[in-house]
Backbone and ligand atoms as CSV (ligand in chain L), in Angstrom:
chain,resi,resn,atom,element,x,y,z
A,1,UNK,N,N,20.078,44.029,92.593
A,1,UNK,CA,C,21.107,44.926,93.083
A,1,UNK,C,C,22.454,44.210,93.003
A,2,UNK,N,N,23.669,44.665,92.433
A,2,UNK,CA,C,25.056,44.135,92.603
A,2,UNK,C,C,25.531,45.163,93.230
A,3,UNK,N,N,26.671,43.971,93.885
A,3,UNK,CA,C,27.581,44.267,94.337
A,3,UNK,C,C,29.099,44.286,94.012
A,4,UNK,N,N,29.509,45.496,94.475
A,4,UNK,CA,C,31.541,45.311,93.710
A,4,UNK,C,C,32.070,45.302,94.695
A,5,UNK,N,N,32.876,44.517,94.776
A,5,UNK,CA,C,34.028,44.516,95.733
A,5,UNK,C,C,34.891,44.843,95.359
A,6,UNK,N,N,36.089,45.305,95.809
A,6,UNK,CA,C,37.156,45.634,95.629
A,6,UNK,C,C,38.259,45.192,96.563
A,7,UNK,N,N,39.118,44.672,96.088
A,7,UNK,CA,C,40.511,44.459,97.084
A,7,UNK,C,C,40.827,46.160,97.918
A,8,UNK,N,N,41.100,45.700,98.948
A,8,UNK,CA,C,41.389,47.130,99.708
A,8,UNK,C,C,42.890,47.494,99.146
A,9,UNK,N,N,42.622,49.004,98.819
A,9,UNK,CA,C,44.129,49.499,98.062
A,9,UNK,C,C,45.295,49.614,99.415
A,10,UNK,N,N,46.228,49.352,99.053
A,10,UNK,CA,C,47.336,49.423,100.516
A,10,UNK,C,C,47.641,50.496,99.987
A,11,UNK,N,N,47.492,51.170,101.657
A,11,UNK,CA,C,47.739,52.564,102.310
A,11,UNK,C,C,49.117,53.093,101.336
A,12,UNK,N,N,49.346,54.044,100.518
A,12,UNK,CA,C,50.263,54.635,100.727
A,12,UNK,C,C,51.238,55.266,101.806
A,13,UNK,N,N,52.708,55.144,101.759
A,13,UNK,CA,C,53.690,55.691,102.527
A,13,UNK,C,C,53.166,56.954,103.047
A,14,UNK,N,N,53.770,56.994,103.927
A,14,UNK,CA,C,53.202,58.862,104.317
A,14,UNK,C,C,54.610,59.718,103.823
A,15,UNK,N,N,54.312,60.725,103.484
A,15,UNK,CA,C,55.099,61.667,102.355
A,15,UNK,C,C,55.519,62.540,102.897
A,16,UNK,N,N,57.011,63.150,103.003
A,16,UNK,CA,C,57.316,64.174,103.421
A,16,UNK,C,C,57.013,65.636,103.048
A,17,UNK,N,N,57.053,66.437,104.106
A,17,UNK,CA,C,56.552,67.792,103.666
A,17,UNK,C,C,57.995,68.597,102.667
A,18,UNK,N,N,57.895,68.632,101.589
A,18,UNK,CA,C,59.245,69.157,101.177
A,18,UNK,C,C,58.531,70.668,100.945
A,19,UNK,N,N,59.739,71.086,101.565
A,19,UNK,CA,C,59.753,72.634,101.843
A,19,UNK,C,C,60.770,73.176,100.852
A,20,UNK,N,N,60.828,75.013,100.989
A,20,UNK,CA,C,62.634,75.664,100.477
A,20,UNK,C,C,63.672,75.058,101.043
A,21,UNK,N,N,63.436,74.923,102.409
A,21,UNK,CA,C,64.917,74.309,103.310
A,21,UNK,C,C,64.697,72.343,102.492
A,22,UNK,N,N,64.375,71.874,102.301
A,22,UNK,CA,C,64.478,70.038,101.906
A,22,UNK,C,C,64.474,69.705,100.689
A,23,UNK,N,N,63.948,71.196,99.719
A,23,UNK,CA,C,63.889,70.639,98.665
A,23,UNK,C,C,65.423,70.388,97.654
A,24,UNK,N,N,66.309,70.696,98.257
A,24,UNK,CA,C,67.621,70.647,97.586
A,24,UNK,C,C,67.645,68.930,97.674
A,25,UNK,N,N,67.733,68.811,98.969
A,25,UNK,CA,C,67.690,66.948,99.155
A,25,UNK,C,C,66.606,65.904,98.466
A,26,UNK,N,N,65.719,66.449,98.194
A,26,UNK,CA,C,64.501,65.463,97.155
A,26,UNK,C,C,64.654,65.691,96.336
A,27,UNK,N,N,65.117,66.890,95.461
A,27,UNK,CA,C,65.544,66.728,94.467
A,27,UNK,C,C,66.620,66.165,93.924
A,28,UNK,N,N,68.292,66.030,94.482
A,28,UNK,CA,C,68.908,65.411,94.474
A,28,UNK,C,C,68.757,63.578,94.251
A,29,UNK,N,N,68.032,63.324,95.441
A,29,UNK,CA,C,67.549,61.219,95.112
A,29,UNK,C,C,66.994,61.501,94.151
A,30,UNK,N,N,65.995,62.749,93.925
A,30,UNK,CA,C,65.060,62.016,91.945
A,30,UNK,C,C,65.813,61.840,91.290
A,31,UNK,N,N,67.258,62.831,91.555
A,31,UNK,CA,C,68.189,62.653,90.298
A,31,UNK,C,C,69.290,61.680,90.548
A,32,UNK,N,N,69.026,60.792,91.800
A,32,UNK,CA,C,69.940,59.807,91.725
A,32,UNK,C,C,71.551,60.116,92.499
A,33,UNK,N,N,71.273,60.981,93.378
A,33,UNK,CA,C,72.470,61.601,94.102
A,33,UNK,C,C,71.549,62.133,95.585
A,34,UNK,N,N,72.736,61.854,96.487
A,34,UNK,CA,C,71.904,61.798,98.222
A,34,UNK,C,C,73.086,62.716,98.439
A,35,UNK,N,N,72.450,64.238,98.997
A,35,UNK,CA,C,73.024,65.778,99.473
A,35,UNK,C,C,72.769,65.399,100.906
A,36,UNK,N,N,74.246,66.531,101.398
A,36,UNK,CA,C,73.646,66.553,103.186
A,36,UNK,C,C,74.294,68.058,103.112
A,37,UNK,N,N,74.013,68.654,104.161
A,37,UNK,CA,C,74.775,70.394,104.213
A,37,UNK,C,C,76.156,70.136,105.150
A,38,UNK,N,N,76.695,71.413,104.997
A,38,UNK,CA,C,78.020,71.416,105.323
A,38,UNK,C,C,78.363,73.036,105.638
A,39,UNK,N,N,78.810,73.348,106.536
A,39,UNK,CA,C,79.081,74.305,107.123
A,39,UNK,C,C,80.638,75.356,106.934
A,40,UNK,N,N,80.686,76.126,107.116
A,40,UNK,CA,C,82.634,76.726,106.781
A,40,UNK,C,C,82.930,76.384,107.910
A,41,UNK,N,N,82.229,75.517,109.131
A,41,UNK,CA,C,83.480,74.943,110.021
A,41,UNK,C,C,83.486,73.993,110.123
A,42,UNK,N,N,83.013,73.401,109.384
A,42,UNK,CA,C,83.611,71.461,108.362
A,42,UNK,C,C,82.142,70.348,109.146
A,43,UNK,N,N,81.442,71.259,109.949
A,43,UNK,CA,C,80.539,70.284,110.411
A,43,UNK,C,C,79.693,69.992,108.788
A,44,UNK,N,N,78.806,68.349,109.720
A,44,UNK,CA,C,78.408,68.663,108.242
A,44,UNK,C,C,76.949,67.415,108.643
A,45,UNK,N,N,76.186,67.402,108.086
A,45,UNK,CA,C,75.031,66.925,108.636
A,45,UNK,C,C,73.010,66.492,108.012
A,46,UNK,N,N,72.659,66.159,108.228
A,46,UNK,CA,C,71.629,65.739,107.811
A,46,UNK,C,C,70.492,65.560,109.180
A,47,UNK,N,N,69.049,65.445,108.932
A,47,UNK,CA,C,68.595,66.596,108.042
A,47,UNK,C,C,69.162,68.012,107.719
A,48,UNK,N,N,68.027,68.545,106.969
A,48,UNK,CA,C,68.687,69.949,106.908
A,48,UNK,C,C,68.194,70.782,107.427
A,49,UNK,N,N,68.886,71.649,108.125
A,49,UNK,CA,C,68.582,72.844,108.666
A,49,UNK,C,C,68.619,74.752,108.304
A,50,UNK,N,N,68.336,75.289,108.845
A,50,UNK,CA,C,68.761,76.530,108.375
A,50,UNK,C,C,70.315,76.920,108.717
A,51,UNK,N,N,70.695,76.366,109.772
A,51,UNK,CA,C,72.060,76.798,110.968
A,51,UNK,C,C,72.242,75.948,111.340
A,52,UNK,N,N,74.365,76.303,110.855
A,52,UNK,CA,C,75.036,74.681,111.979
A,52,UNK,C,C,74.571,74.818,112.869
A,53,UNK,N,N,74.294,73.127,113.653
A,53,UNK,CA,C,73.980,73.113,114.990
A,53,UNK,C,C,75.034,73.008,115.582
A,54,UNK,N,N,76.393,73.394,115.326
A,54,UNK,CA,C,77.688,73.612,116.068
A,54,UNK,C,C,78.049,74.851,116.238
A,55,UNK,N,N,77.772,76.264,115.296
A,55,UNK,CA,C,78.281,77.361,115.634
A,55,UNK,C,C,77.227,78.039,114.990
A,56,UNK,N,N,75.895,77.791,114.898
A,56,UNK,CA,C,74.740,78.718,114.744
A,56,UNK,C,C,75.042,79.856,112.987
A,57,UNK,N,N,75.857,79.571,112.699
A,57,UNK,CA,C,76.102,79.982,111.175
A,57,UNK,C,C,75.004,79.348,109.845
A,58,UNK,N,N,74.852,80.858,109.398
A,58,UNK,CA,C,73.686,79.989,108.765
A,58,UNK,C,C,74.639,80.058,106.890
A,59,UNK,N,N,75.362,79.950,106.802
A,59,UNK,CA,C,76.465,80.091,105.862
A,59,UNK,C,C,76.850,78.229,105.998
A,60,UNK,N,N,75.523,77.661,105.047
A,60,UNK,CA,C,75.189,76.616,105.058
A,60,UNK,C,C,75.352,76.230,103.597
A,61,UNK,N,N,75.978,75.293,103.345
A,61,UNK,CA,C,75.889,74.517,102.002
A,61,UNK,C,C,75.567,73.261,101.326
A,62,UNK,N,N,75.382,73.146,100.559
A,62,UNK,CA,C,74.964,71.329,100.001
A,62,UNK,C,C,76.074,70.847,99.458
A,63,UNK,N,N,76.253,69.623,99.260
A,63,UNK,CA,C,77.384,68.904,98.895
A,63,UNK,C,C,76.751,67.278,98.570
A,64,UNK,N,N,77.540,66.796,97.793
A,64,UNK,CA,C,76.841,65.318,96.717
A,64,UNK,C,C,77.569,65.066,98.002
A,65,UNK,N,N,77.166,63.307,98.590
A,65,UNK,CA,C,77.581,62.502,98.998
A,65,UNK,C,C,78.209,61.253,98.544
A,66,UNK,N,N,79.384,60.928,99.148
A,66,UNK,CA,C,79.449,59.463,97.786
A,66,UNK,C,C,78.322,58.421,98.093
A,67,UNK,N,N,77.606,58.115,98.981
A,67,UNK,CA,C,77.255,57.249,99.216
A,67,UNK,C,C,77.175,55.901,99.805
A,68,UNK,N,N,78.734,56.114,100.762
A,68,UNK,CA,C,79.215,55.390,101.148
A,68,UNK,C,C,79.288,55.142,102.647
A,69,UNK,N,N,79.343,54.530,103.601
A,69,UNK,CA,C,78.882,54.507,105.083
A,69,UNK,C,C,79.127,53.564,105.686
A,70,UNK,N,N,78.613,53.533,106.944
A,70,UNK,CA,C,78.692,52.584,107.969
A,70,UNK,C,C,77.234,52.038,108.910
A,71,UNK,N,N,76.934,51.271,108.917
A,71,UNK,CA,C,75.566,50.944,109.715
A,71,UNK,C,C,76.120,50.852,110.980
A,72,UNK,N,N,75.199,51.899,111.869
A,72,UNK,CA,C,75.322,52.338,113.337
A,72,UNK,C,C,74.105,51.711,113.722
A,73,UNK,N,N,73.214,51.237,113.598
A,73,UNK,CA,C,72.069,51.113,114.302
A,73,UNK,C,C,71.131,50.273,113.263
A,74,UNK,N,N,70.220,49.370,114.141
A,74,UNK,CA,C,69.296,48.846,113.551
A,74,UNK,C,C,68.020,48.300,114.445
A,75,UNK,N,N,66.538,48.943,114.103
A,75,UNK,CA,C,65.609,47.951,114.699
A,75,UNK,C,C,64.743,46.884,113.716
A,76,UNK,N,N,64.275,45.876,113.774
A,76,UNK,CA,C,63.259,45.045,112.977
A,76,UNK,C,C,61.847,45.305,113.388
A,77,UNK,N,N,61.019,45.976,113.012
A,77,UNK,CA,C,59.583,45.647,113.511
A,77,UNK,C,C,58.952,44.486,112.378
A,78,UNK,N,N,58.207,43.843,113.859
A,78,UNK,CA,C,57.176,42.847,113.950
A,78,UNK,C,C,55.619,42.959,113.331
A,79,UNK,N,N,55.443,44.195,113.719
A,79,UNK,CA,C,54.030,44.622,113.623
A,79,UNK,C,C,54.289,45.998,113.223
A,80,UNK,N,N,53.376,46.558,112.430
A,80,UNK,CA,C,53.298,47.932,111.773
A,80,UNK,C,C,52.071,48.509,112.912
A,81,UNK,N,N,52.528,49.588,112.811
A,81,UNK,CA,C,52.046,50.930,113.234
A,81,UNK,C,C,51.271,52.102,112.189
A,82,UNK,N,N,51.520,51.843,111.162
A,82,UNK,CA,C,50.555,52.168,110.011
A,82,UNK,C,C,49.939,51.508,108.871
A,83,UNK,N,N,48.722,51.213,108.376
A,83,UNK,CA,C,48.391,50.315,107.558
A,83,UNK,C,C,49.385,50.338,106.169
A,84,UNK,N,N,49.796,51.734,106.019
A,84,UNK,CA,C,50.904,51.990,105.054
A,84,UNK,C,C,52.610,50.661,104.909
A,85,UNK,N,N,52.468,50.109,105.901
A,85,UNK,CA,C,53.722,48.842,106.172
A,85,UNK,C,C,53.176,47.497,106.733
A,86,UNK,N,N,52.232,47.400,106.367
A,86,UNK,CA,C,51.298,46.177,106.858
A,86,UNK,C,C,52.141,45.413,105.577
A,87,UNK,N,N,52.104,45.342,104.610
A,87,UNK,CA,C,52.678,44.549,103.379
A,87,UNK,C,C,54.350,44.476,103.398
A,88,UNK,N,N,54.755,45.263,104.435
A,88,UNK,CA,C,56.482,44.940,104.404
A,88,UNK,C,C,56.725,44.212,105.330
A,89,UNK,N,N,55.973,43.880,106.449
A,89,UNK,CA,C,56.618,43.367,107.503
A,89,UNK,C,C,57.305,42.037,107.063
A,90,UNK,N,N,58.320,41.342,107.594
A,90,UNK,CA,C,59.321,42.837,109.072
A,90,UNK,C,C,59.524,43.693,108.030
A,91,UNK,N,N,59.956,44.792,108.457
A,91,UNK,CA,C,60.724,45.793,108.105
A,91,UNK,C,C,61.976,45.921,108.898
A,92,UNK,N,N,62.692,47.290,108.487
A,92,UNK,CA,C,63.867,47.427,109.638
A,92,UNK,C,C,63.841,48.719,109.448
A,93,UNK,N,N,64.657,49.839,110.361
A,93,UNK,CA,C,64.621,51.020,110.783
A,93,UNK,C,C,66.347,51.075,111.014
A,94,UNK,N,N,66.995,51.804,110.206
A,94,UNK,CA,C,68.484,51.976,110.370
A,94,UNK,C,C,68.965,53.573,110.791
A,95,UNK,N,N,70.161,53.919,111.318
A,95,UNK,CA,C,70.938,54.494,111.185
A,95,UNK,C,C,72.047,54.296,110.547
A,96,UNK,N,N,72.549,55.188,109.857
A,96,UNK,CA,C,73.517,54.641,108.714
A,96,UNK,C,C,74.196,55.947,108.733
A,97,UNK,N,N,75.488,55.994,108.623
A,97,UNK,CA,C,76.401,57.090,109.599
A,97,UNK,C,C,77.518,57.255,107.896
A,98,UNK,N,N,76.908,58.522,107.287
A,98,UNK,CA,C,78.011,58.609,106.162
A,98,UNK,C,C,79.510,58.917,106.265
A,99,UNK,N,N,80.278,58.607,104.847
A,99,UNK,CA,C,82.102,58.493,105.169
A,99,UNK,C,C,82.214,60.280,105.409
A,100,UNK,N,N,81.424,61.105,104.892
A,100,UNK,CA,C,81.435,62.429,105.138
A,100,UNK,C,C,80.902,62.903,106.940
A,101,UNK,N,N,80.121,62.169,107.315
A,101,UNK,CA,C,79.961,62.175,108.838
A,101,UNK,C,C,78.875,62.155,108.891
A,102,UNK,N,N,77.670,62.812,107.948
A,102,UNK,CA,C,76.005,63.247,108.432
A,102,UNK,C,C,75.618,61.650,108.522
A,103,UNK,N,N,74.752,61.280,109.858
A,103,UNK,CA,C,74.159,60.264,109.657
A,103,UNK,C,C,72.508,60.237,109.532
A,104,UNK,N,N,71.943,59.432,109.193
A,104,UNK,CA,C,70.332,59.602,108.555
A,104,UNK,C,C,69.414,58.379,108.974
A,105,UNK,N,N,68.236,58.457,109.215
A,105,UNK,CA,C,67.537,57.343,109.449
A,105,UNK,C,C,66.888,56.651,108.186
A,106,UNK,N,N,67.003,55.176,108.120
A,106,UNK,CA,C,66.999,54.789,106.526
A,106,UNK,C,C,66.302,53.520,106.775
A,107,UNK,N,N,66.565,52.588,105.904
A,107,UNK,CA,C,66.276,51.130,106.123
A,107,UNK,C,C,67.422,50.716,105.260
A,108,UNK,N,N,67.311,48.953,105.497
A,108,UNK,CA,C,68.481,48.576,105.175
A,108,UNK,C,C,67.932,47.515,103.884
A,109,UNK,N,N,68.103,47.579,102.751
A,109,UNK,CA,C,67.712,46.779,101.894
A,109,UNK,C,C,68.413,44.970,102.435
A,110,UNK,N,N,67.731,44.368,101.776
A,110,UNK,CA,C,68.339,42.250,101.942
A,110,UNK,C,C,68.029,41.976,103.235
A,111,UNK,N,N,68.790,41.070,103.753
A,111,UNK,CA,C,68.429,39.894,104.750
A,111,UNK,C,C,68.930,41.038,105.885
A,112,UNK,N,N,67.598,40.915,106.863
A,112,UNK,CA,C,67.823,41.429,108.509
A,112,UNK,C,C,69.147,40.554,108.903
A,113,UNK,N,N,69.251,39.262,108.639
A,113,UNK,CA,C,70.001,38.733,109.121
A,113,UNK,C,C,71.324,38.966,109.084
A,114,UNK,N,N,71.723,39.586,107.831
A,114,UNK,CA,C,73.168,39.979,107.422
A,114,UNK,C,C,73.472,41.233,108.136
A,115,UNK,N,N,72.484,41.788,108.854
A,115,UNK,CA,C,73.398,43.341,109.139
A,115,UNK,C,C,74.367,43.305,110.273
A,116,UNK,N,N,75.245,43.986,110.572
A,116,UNK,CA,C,75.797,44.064,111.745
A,116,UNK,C,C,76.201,45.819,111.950
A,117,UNK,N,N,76.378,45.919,113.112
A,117,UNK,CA,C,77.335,47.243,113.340
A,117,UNK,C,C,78.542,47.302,112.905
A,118,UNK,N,N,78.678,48.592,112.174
A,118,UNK,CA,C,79.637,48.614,111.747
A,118,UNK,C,C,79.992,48.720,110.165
A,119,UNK,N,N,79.085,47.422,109.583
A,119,UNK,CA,C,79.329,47.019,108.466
A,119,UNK,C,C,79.030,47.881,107.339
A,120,UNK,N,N,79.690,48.268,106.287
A,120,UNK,CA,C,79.985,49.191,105.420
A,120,UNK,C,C,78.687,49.331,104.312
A,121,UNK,N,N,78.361,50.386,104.166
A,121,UNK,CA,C,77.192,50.373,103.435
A,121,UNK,C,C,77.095,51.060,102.055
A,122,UNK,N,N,76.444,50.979,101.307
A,122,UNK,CA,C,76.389,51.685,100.182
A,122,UNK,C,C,74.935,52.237,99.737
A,123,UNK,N,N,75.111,53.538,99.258
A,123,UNK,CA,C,73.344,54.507,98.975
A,123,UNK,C,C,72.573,53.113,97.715
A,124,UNK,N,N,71.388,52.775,98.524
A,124,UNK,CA,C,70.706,52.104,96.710
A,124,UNK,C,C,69.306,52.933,96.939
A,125,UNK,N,N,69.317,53.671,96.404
A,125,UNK,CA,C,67.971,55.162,96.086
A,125,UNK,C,C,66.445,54.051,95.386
A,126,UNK,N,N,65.845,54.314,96.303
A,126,UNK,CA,C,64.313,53.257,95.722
A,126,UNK,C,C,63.489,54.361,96.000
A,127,UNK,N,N,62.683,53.998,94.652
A,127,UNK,CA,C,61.287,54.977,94.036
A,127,UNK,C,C,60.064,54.091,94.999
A,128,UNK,N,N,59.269,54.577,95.837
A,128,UNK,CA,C,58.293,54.455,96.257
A,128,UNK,C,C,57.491,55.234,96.117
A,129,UNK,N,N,56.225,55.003,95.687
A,129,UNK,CA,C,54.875,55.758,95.012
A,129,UNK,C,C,55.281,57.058,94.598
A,130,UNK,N,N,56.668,57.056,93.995
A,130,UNK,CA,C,56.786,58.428,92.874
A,130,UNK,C,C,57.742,59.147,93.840
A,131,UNK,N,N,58.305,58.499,95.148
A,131,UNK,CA,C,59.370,59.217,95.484
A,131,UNK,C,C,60.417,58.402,95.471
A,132,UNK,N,N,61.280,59.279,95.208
A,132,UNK,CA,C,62.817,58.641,95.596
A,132,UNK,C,C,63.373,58.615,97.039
A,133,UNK,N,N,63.741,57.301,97.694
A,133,UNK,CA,C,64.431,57.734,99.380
A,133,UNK,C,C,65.618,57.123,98.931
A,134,UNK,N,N,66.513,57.313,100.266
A,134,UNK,CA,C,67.582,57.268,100.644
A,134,UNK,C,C,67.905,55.398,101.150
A,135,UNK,N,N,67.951,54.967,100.806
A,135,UNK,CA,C,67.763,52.940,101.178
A,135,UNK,C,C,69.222,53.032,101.418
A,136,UNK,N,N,69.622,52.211,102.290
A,136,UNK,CA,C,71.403,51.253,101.885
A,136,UNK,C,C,71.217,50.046,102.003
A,137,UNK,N,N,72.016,49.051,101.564
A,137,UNK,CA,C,72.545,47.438,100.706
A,137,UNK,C,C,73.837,48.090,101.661
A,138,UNK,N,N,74.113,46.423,102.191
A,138,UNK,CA,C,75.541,45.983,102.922
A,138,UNK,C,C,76.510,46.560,101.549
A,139,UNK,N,N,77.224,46.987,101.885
A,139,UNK,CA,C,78.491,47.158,100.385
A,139,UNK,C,C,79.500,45.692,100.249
L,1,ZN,ZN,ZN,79.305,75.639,111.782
C-alpha cells in the first residue's frame, strides 16, 4: 500500500460577494483604476451603496480616483484568524482616507515600521488568486 502526501494547499483569501451594486468597483482594479461613488451633493464615498448616506438620494455615481491619500489608521496582527493569512503574518489592516474624501479599509504594502498617520499614500492594485484589491505603498 502507498502513501501520498501532499503539502497542505494554503487556504485561499476569502472572496467578495460582487453583486450589480460592487461590480462597477471590481471591475475597475481588474482594469487597473480604484472607483468610489459620488453624489449631486458632492458627498462622496466608499463602499458602495445604493443612497447617499447624507441626503438619501439615490442619484448616485462612479468616478476614477487618482489614487492618492492619506493613512488614517493602522493595526498589525500577530496571529491570523483565518488559515487563509497564516503565510502573511504580520500583516496590517489600514484605513486610508482618499484626496477625493471616500476612505476604505486596505493594507499597507513595505515595512510596518515606516507607516505613520497621516503619511501620504499612493493606490498599488495587487492580483491575489485572480483578484485585483485596492493595496497602498507610503507615496
Ligand atoms: Zn447626497
Amino acid at each position: 500500500m502507498s502513501t501520498t502526501t501532499q503539502a497542505p494547499t494554503p487556504a485561499s483569501i476569502p472572496k467578495p460577494e460582487v453583486t450589480e451594486l460592487t461590480r462597477p468597483y471590481w471591475e475597475a482594479l481588474a482594469q487597473g483604476r480604484l472607483m468610489f461613488q459620488r453624489c449631486d451633493c458632492g458627498l462622496a464615498w466608499l463602499p458602495a451603496r445604493r443612497e447617499c448616506p447624507q441626503c438619501l438620494s439615490d442619484k448616485v455615481r462612479w468616478e476614477n480616483a487618482t489614487g492618492t491619500g492619506k493613512l488614517v489608521s493602522w493595526v498589525v496582527y500577530h496571529m491570523a484568524y483565518s488559515d487563509a493569512f497564516k503565510d502573511k503574518l504580520p500583516y496590517n489592516v489600514a484605513v486610508v482616507e482618499l484626496d477625493e474624501g471616500p476612505r476604505l479599509i486596505t493594507n499597507m504594502l513595505g515595512a510596518h515600521e515606516a507607516l505613520a498617520c497621516d503619511a501620504p499614500v499612493r493606490l498599488a492594485i495587487e492580483v491575489v488568486d485572480g483578484l485585483a484589491l485596492a493595496r497602498f505603498a507610503l507615496a
